[in-house]
C-alpha positions in Angstrom: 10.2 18.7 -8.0 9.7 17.8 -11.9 13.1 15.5 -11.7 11.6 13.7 -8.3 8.0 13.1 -10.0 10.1 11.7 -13.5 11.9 9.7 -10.7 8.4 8.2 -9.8 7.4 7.9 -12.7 10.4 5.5 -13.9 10.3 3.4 -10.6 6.3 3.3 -11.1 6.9 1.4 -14.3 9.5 -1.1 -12.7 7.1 -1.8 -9.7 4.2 -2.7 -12.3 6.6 -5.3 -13.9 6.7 -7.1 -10.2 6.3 -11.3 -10.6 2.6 -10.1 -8.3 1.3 -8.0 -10.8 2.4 -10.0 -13.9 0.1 -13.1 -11.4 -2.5 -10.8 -10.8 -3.4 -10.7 -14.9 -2.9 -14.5 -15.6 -6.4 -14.7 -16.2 -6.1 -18.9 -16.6 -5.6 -18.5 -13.0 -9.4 -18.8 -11.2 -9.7 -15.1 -9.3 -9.6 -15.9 -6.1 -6.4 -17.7 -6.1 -5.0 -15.1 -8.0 -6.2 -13.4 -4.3 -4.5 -15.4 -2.5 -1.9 -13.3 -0.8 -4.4 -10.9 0.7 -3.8 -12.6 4.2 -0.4 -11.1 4.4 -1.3 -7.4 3.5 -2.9 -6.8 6.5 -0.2 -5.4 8.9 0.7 -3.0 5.8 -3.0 -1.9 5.3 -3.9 -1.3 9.1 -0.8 0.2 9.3 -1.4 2.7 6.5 -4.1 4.2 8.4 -1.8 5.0 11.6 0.7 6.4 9.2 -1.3 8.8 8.2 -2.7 10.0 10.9 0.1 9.9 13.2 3.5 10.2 11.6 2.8 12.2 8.3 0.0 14.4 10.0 0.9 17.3 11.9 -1.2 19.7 13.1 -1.3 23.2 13.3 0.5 24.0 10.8 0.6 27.2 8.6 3.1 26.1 5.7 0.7 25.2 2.5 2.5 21.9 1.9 2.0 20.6 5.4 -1.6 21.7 4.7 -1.7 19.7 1.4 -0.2 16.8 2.9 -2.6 17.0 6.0 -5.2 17.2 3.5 -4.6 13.8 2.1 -3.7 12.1 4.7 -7.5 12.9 6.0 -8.5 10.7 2.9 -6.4 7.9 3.2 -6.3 7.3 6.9 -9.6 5.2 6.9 -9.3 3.5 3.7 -8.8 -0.1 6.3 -12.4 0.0 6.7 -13.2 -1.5 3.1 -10.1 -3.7 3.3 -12.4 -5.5 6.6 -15.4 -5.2 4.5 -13.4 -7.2 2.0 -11.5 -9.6 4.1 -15.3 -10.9 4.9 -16.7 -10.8 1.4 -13.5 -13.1 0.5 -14.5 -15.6 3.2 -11.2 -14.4 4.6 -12.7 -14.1 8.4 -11.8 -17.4 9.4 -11.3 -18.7 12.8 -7.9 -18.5 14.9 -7.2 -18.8 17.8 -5.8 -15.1 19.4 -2.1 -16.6 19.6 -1.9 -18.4 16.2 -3.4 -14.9 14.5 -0.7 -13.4 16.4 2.3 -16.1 15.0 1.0 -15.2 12.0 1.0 -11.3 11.4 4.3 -11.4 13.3 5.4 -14.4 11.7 8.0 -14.6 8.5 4.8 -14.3 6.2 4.9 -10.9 6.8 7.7 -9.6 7.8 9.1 -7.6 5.3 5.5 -6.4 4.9 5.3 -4.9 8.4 8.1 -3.4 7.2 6.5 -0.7 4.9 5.0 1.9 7.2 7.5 1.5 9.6 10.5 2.6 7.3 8.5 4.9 5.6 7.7 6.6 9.4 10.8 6.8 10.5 12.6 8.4 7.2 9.5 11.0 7.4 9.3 11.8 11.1 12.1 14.4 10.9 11.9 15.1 7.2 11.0 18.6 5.5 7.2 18.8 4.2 8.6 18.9 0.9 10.4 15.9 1.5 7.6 14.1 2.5 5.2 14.9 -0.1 7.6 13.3 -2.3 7.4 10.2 -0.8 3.8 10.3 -0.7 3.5 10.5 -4.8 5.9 7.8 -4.8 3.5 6.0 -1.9 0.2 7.1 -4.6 2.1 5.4 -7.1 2.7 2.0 -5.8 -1.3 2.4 -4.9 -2.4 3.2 -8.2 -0.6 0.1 -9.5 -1.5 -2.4 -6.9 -5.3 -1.4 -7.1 -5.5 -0.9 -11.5 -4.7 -5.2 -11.1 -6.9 -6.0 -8.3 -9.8 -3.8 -9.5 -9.6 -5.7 -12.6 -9.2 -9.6 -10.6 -12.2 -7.9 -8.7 -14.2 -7.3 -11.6 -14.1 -10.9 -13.0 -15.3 -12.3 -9.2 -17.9 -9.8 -9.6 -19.3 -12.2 -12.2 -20.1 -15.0 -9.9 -20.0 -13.3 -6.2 -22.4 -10.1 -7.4 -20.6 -8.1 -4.8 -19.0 -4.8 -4.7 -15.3 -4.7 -3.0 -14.5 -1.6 -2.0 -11.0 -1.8 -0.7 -9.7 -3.9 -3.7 -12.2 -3.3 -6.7 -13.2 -0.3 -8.3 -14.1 1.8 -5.4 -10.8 2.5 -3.9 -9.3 2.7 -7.3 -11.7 5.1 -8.8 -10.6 7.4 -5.7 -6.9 7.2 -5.8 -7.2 7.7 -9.8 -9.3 11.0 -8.9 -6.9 12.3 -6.4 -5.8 15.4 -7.4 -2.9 17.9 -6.4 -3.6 21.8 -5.7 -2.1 22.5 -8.9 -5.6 21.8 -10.2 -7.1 24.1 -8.6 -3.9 26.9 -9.0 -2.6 27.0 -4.8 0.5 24.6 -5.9 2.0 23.4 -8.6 4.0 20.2 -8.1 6.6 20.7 -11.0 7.0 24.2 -10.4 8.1 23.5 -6.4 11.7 24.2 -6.2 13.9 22.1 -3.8 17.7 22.9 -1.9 20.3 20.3 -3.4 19.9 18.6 0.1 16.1 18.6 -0.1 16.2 16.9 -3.5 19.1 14.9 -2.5 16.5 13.8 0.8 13.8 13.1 -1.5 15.0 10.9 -4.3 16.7 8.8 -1.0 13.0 8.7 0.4 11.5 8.1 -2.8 13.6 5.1 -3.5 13.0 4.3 -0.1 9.0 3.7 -0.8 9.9 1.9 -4.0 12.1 -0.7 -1.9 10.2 -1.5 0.7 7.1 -1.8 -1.7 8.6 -3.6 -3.8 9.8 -6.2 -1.0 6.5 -6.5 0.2 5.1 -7.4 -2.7 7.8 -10.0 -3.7 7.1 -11.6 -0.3 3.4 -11.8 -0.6 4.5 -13.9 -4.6 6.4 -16.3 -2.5 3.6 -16.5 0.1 1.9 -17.7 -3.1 3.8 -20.5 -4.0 2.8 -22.6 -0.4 -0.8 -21.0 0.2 -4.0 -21.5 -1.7 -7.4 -19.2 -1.5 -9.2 -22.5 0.1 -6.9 -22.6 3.6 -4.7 -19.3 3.6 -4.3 -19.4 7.3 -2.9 -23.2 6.5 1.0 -22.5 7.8 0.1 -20.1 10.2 -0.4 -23.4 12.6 3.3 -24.9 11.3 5.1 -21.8 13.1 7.1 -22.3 15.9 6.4 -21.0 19.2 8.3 -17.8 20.1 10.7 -18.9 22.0 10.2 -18.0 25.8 
């Protein structure tokens, strides 16, 4: 497993280097327009938590990485709760109608961002638990990058707002920094785990897997940037076209 985690590590610095991020820091930029994309990260985020509990979940089990991975999929499969509490805090709780909420989680604002759990399910479904840990370092990864810049866009709102965010500030951050594997506490030692050619073959094509679809998301939430602002982020979502009957 030590080549799949140097794997992650490598792709981990590429995905910090994302146009997003390198936005997210531009700190001539007021905070919450910096923000501005949050809109489109919710089918991802909502998502998350069925992923979890659903597809990379599987119960009983007696084999100790299922276990682990069962284990942390019981800490991130409510994490959507804070994303809400933030959504409000950011004045984000606007009012739409049912339908135009609908055109626009389904719309082309998000669809490569729908795209995330979805790929990452059905690559995982059949996979090996060894497999699919892999892919959840690389998924810890993209989280602990994401969340290090919006803890620290969160911490300068702070200044005016005097409000804690617990989905994008320091919270949720804080946590996913503090996750830990079992070889802290001696039951399994990531680098030690040895994989078939196949497995390892399996899990650098579902580790590259994460990276891509991540890194598409992200990318489309920039150029959701460039035609929304913080003030009216729902603005577009009445310029889509009906679905056709």
């Amino acid at each position: 497993m030590k080549e799949i985690l140097e794997l992650i590590e490598k792709r981990k610095q590429e995905f910090s280097d994302l146009p997003l991020f390198q936005f997210l820091q531009d700190k001539s930029v007021d905070p919450r327009s910096r923000l501005a994309w949050i809109p489109c990260a919710v089918p991802m985020v909502m998502a998350f938590g069925e992923l979890n509990r659903s597809d990379l979940r599987k119960e009983p089990t007696s084999d100790r990485i299922q276990q682990l991975i069962n284990r942390r999929t019981y800490e991130d499969d409510h994490h959507w709760v804070w994303f809400l509490e933030d959504l409000e805090k950011l004045g984000l709780n606007q009012q739409l109608s049912f339908v135009d909420a609908m055109r626009f989680f389904w719309g082309d604002a998000t669809r490569k961002t729908r795209q995330v759990c979805h790929q990452i399910a059905l690559y995982s479904f059949r996979a090996e638990p060894i497999v699919v840990l892999a892919g959840m370092e690389a998924i810890e990864a993209t989280g602990y990058v994401a969340l290090s810049r919006t803890s620290k866009v969160i911490r300068e709102l702070q200044q005016s707002t005097h409000q804690e965010y617990r989905y994008l500030g320091s919270h949720h951050f804080g946590i996913e920094t503090e996750h830990t594997t079992e070889a802290d506490d001696g039951e399994v030692d990531l680098e030690s785990l040895e994989l078939t050619e196949e497995q390892r073959e399996n899990a650098i094509e579902l580790v590259e897997l994460v990276f891509s679809v991540y890194t598409d998301a992200m990318n489309e939430m920039m150029d959701y940037l460039k035609t929304h602002s913080s003030e009216n982020p729902f603005a577009a979502s009445q310029k889509i076209p009906a679905m056709a009957a």
